[in-house]
PLY file of the C-alpha trace (Angstrom):
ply
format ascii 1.0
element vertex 143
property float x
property float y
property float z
element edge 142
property int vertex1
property int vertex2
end_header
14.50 -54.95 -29.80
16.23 -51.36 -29.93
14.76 -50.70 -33.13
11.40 -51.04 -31.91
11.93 -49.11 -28.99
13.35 -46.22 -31.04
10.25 -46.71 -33.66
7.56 -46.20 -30.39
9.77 -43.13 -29.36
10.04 -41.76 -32.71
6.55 -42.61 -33.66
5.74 -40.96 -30.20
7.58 -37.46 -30.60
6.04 -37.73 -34.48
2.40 -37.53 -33.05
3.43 -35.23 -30.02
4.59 -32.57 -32.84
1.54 -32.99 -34.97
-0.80 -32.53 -31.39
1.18 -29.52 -30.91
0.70 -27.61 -34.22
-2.86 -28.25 -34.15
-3.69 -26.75 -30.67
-4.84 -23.28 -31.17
-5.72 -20.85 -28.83
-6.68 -17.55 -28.96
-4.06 -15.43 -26.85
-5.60 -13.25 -24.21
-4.38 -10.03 -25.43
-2.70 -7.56 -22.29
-5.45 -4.91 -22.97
-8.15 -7.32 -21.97
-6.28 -9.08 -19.22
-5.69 -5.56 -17.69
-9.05 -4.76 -17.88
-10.32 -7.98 -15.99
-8.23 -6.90 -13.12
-9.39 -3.61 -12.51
-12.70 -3.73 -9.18
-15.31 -2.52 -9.96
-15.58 -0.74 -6.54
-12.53 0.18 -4.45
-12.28 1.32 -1.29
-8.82 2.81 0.05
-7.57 4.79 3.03
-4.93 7.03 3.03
-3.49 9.20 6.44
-6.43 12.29 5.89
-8.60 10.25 3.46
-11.06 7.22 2.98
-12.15 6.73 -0.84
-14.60 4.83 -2.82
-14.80 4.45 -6.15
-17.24 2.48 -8.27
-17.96 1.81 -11.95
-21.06 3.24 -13.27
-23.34 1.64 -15.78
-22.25 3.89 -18.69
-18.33 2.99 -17.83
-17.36 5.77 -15.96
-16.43 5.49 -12.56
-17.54 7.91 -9.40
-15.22 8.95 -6.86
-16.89 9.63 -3.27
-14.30 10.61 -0.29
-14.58 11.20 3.24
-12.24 12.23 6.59
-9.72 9.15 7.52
-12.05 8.38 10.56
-15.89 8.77 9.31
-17.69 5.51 8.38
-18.39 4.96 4.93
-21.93 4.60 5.75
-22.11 8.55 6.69
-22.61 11.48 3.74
-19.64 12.09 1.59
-17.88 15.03 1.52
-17.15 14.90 -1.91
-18.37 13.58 -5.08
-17.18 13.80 -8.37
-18.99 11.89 -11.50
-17.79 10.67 -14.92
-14.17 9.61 -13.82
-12.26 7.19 -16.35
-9.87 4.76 -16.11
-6.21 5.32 -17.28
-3.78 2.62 -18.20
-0.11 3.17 -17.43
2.26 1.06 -19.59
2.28 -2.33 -20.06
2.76 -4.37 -16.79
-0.84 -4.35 -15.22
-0.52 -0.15 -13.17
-3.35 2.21 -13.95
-5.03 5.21 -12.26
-8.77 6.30 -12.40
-8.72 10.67 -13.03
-11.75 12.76 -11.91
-11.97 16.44 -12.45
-13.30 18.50 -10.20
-13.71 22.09 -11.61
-10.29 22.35 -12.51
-8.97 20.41 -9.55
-7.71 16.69 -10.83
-7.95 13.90 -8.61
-5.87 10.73 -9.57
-6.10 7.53 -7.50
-2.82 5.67 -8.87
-2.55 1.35 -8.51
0.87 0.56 -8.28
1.32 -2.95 -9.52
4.65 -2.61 -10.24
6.99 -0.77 -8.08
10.66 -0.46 -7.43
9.80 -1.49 -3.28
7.69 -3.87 -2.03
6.84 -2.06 0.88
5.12 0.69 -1.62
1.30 0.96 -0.85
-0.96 -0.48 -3.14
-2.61 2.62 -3.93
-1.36 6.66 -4.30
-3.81 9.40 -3.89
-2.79 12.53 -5.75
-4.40 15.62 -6.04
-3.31 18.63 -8.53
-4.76 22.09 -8.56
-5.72 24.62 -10.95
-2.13 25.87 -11.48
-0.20 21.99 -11.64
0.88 21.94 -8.33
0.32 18.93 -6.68
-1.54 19.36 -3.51
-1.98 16.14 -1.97
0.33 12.90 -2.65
-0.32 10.24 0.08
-0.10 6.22 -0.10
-3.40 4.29 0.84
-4.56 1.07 1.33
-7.25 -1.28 0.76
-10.20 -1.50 2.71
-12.20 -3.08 0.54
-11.96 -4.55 -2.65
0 1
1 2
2 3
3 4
4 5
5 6
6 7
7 8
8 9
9 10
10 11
11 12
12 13
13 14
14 15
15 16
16 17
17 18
18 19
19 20
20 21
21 22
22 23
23 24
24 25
25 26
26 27
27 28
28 29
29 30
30 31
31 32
32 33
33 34
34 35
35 36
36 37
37 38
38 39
39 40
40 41
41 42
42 43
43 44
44 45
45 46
46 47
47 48
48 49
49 50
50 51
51 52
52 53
53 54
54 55
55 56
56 57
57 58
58 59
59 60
60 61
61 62
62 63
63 64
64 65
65 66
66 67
67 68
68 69
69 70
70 71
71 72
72 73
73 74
74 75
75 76
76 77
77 78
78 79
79 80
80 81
81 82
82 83
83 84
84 85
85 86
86 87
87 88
88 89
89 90
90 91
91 92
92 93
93 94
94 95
95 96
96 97
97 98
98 99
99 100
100 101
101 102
102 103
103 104
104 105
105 106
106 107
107 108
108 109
109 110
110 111
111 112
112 113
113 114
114 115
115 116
116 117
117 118
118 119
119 120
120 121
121 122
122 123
123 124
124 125
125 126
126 127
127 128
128 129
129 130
130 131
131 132
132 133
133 134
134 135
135 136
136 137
137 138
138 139
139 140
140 141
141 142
């Protein structure tokens, strides 16, 4: 009786091993996975700021902002074309850069962070000269 019992269980773990090695799956590779998580529209609002942005047909992305308390609905005050997206590292952040005559305009996501109580989203904006101008945490709105 044992030796049948260890024949199943060998016989078992035999076919087990054999189901194993011919499984194959093509790995999602962390490029594409990244990708898939990035909206295609955004919307985010920071102390001074609300900001949209949206992916364009051609792959760029468009950046429209307005005051902290004007409805989304009203004219922009500002909108800047042919933004891209911007991978940082590895573990999933990234940050969409328009340029505005000189002026760059970065809207950071901060996947991973050293606090959880870190916004979701950094606005920063850097002038002509470097200097950064404008640093301030937002959050969703919309997604």
């Amino acid at each position: 009786m044992i030796k049948k019992v260890l024949f199943a269980a060998i016989c078992i773990a035999q076919f087990s091993l054999i189901q194993a090695n011919t499984i194959s799956e093509t790995p999602i590779s962390k490029v594409n996975y990244q990708k898939e998580r990035v909206p295609k529209s955004v919307i985010i609002k920071t102390k001074k700021f609300k900001v949209r942005i949206d992916k364009q047909p051609n792959g760029n992305y468009l950046y429209q902002s307005w005051g902290a308390n004007t409805k989304i609905t009203a004219k922009p005050s500002m909108i800047i074309s042919n933004g891209e997206y911007i991978p940082d590292g590895s573990g999933g952040n990234y940050y969409f850069e328009f340029n505005n005559n000189g002026t760059i305009y970065q809207v950071w996501r901060n996947y991973l962070t050293a606090s959880s109580k870190k916004a979701p989203y950094t606005l920063v904006v850097i002038d002509t000269n470097g200097n950064t101008v404008v640093r301030e945490d937002a959050q969703v709105v919309k997604n």
